[in-house]
N, C-alpha and C positions, 0 to 999 in steps of 0.2 A: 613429659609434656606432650601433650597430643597434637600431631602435625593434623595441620590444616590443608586439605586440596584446593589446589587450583582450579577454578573453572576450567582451565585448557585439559588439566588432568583428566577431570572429572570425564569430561566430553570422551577424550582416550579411553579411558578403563568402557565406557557405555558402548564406544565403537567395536573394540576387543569386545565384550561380553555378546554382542548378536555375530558379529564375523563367528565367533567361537558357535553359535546357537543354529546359523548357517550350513556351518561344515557341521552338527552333530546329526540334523535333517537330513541332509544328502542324501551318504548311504542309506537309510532306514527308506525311501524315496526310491532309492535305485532299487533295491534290496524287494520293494511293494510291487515294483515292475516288474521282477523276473520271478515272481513266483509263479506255478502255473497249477491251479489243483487237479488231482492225480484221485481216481475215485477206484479205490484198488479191492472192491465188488463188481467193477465192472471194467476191468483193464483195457486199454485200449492194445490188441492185439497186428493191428494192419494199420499201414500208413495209405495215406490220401492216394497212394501209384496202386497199392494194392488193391482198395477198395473199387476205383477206376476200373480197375482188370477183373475183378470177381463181375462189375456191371455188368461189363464187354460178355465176358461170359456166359452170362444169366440171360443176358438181354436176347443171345443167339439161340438161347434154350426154347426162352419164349415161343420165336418166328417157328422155329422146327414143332414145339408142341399144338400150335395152333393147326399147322399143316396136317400133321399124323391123326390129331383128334378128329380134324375134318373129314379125312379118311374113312375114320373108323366109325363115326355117327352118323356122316353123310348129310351134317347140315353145315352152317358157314360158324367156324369158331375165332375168338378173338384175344388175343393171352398177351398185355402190358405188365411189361414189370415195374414196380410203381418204387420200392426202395430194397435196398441191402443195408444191410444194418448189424450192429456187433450190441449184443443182451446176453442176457442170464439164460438159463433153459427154465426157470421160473415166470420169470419175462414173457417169454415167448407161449408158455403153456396158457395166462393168463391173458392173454389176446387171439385167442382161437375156444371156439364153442365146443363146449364137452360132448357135443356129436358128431363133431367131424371126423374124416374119414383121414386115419394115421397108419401111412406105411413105413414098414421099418424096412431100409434098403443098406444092404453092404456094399463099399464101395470099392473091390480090391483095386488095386495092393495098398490102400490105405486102411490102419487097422478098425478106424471108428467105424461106426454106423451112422446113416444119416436116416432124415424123417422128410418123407413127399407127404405134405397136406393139403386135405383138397376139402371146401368145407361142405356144409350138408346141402345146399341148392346146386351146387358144380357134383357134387359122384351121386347125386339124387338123377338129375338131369342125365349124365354118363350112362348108368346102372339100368336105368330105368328106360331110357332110349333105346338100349340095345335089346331090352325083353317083351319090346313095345308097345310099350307107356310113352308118355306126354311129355316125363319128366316132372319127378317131385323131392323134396326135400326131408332128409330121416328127423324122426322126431323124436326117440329114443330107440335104447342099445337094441331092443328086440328085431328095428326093422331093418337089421343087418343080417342077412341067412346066410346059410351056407355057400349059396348059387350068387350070392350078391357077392361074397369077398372071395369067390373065382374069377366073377364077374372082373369085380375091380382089379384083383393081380393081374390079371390077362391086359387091361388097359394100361395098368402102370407101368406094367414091366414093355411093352412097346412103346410108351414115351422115355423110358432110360434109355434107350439107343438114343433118344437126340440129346439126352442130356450129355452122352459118352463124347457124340459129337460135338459138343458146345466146348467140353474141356481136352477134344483131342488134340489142339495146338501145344498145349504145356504137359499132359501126359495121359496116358491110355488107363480108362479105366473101365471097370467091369462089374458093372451095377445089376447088382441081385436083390427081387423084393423078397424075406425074409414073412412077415407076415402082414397081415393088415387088417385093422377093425375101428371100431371107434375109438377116440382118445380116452372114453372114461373105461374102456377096457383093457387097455394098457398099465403094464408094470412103469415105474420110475425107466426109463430110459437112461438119463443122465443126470449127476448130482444136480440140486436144483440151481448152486451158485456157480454150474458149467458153463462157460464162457460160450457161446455159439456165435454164425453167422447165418441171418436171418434172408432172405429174397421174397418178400413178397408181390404178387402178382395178382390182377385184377383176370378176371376171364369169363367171356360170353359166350357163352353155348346154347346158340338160337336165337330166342325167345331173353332164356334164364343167364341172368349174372349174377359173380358171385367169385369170392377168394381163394387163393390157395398160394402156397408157400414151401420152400425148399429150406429146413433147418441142417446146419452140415456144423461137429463140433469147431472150436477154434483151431484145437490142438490137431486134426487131420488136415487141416489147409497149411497149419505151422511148416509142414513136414514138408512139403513142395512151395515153398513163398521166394526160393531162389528161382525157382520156372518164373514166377509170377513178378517176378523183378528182371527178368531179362530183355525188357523192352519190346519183347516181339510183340507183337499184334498177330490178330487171327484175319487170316486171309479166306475167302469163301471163294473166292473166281478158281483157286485150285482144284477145291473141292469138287468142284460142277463137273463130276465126272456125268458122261452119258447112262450111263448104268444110275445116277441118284439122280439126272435129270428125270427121265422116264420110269424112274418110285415114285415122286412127285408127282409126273402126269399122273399116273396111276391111281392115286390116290388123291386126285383132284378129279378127277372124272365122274367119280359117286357123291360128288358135295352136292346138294341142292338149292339152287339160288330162286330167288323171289323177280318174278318176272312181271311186266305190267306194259300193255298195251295203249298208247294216251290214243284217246278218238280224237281230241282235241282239246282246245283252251277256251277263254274269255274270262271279262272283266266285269266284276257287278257291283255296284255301290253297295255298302250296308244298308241303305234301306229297301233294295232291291231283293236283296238276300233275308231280310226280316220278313218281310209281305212274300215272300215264296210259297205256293199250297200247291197240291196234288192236281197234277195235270196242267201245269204251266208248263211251257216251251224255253229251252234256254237255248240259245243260237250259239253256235260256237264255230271257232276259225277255220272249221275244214268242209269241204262238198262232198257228197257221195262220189265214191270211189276213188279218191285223192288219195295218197299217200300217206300215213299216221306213223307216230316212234313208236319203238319198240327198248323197252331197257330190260337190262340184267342190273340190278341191285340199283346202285345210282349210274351206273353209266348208261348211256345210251349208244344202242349196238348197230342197230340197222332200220330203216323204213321197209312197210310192208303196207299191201292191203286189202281189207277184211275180207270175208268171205263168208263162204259154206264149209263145212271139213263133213259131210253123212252131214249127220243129225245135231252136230254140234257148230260153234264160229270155231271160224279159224283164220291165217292169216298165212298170205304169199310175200315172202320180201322179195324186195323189187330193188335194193341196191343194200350196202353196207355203213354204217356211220363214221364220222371222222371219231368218235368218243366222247362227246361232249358228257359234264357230268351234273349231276343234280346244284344247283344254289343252295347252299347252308343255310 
C-alpha cells in the first residue's frame, strides 16, 4: 500500500531539497572566485615591487639621456618614460617601424643581449644634426651608410654610461653596442614567444619628437631580481660627486636655448585685431628707454635695455629676475 505524505512532510523533504541545492552552489561560487587566468604565452615574469624598481630605474636613464644628448647636439632635449611593460619579442617587433634604428647592445656579466631603439624621426634628427642637417627621418634601409651607423654607435654607446648608471645601485654593468642598423636588417634576435621587458619613452630633440625604447630579455633581469627585491632605493644626493657635477656643467654649456626679448604688452578686442592693416600703431605698456623682459625658454631671467650693439639691436640688463615663468 502506498504511504501518503504529510503536508508537514512534504514541506521537510522541499526544505532539505534547496538547503541541499544551497551547499552544492557554494563551493562551485567559491571555487568561481579563486580562479585567476594564467595566459602562459605571455607569463607574468615580475611582481608589482619589481616592476616599481625596473620604473625607478628607467625613469633615472631618462633624466641622464636627455642631459648627455643635449650635450652632444647642443639643442634642448626631452626623454619621458611613458611605460615598462612584460610582451613577447613578437609583440614588441610588431609596435616599432621597420625603419627604425636597432642596436644590439651586450650587457656584461649578464649573458642576454639587449636592444636600444630609437625610431626613424629621433636617429634621423641625431644623425643628421651632427652632419649638419636639420634633422630628418629614414625612409628606407638604403638611407643608413656607413658614416650613419658610426654616426649612430658613437651616440649610443655614450648614452649606455647613463644607462650603467641608472642600474648602478643593484649591480655594475658594462654595456657594449655590438652592431646597429635598421630592424628590417636584422637577424631574429630572439625567439619570437621570448618573454621581454619592454620601457618605452617619448623624446623631443628640438623641434622633432618621436619614440624609442629599451627591450632587455626576461630571463637577464631573472638573474639579478633578488638586488631588485632588496628594498633599496637608488639614492642620487651620493652620486653628485664634483667631478659629475662639472660633466653636467660641461655638457650644458653647449645646449642652445631659445631667447626672446618682450618690448612690451597690451590688450585688444577682437574686433580691433580683425580691422588691423599695415601701418597702424599699436601702443603698448612700456616708454622709450624703460626696462623690457628678457627670457631663456619660459622663464624669465633678467630686465634689460634696448640699444645699439654696431650695426645690429642689442640689449644692456640693468638688474636680474626673481624667475617668474610663462602661463600655460
Amino acid at each position: 500500500m502506498t504511504e501518503i505524505l504529510s503536508n508537514e512532510e512534504i514541506n521537510a523533504l522541499l526544505g532539505a531539497y534547496r538547503a541541499a541545492e544551497s551547499l552544492g552552489k557554494t563551493p562551485q561560487k567559491q571555487a568561481d572566485q579563486q580562479v585567476r587566468l594564467y595566459d602562459f604565452a605571455r607569463p607574468d615574469k615580475f611582481s608589482r615591487e619589481h616592476i616599481r624598481t625596473l620604473h625607478s630605474i628607467h625613469n633615472k636613464y631618462a633624466a641622464g639621456f636627455a642631459v648627455t644628448l643635449s650635450g652632444i647636439l647642443h639643442v634642448a632635449v626631452q626623454a619621458e618614460l611613458l611605460s615598462v611593460d612584460q610582451v613577447t619579442y613578437r609583440e614588441y617587433c610588431s609596435s616599432v617601424p621597420e625603419n627604425t634604428l636597432f642596436c644590439d647592445v651586450s650587457l656584461e656579466p649578464l649573458t642576454a643581449t639587449a636592444i636600444f631603439e630609437f625610431n626613424p624621426s629621433i636617429a634621423g634628427a641625431c644623425i643628421d644634426g651632427l652632419t649638419g642637417g636639420s634633422g630628418i627621418a629614414f625612409s628606407h634601409e638604403s638611407d643608413l651608410t656607413d658614416i650613419d651607423r658610426a654616426i649612430a654607435v658613437k651616440i649610443v654607446d655614450v648614452l649606455l654610461r647613463r644607462y650603467e648608471e641608472a642600474w648602478g645601485q643593484y649591480i655594475g654593468l658594462n654595456a657594449t653596442v655590438r652592431e646597429a642598423d635598421l630592424r628590417g636588417s636584422f637577424n631574429q634576435i630572439f625567439l619570437p614567444t621570448e618573454p621581454v621587458l619592454v620601457c618605452a619613452y617619448e623624446v623631443r630633440v628640438g623641434q622633432t619628437t618621436g619614440m624609442a625604447s629599451v627591450c632587455v630579455p626576461a630571463s637577464a633581469i631573472e638573474a639579478i631580481l633578488p638586488n631588485l627585491s632588496a628594498g633599496r632605493t637608488i639614492s642620487t644626493a651620493s652620486r653628485q660627486t664634483p667631478a659629475v657635477i662639472e660633466a653636467l656643467q660641461e655638457s650644458l654649456d653647449e645646449v642652445r636655448m631659445e631667447c626672446a626679448a618682450i618690448l612690451g604688452r597690451t590688450t585688444l578686442t577682437m574686433g580691433d585685431i580683425v580691422s588691423l592693416h599695415e601701418g597702424d600703431v599699436i601702443r603698448l605698456d612700456t616708454s622709450p628707454g624703460s626696462e623690457i623682459e628678457f627670457w631663456v625658454g619660459d622663464k624669465q631671467t633678467c630686465f634689460a635695455v634696448p640699444g645699439r650693439a654696431g650695426r645690429k639691436l642689442g640689449l644692456r640688463v640693468t638688474r636680474m629676475s626673481t624667475g617668474a615663468k610663462k602661463a600655460a
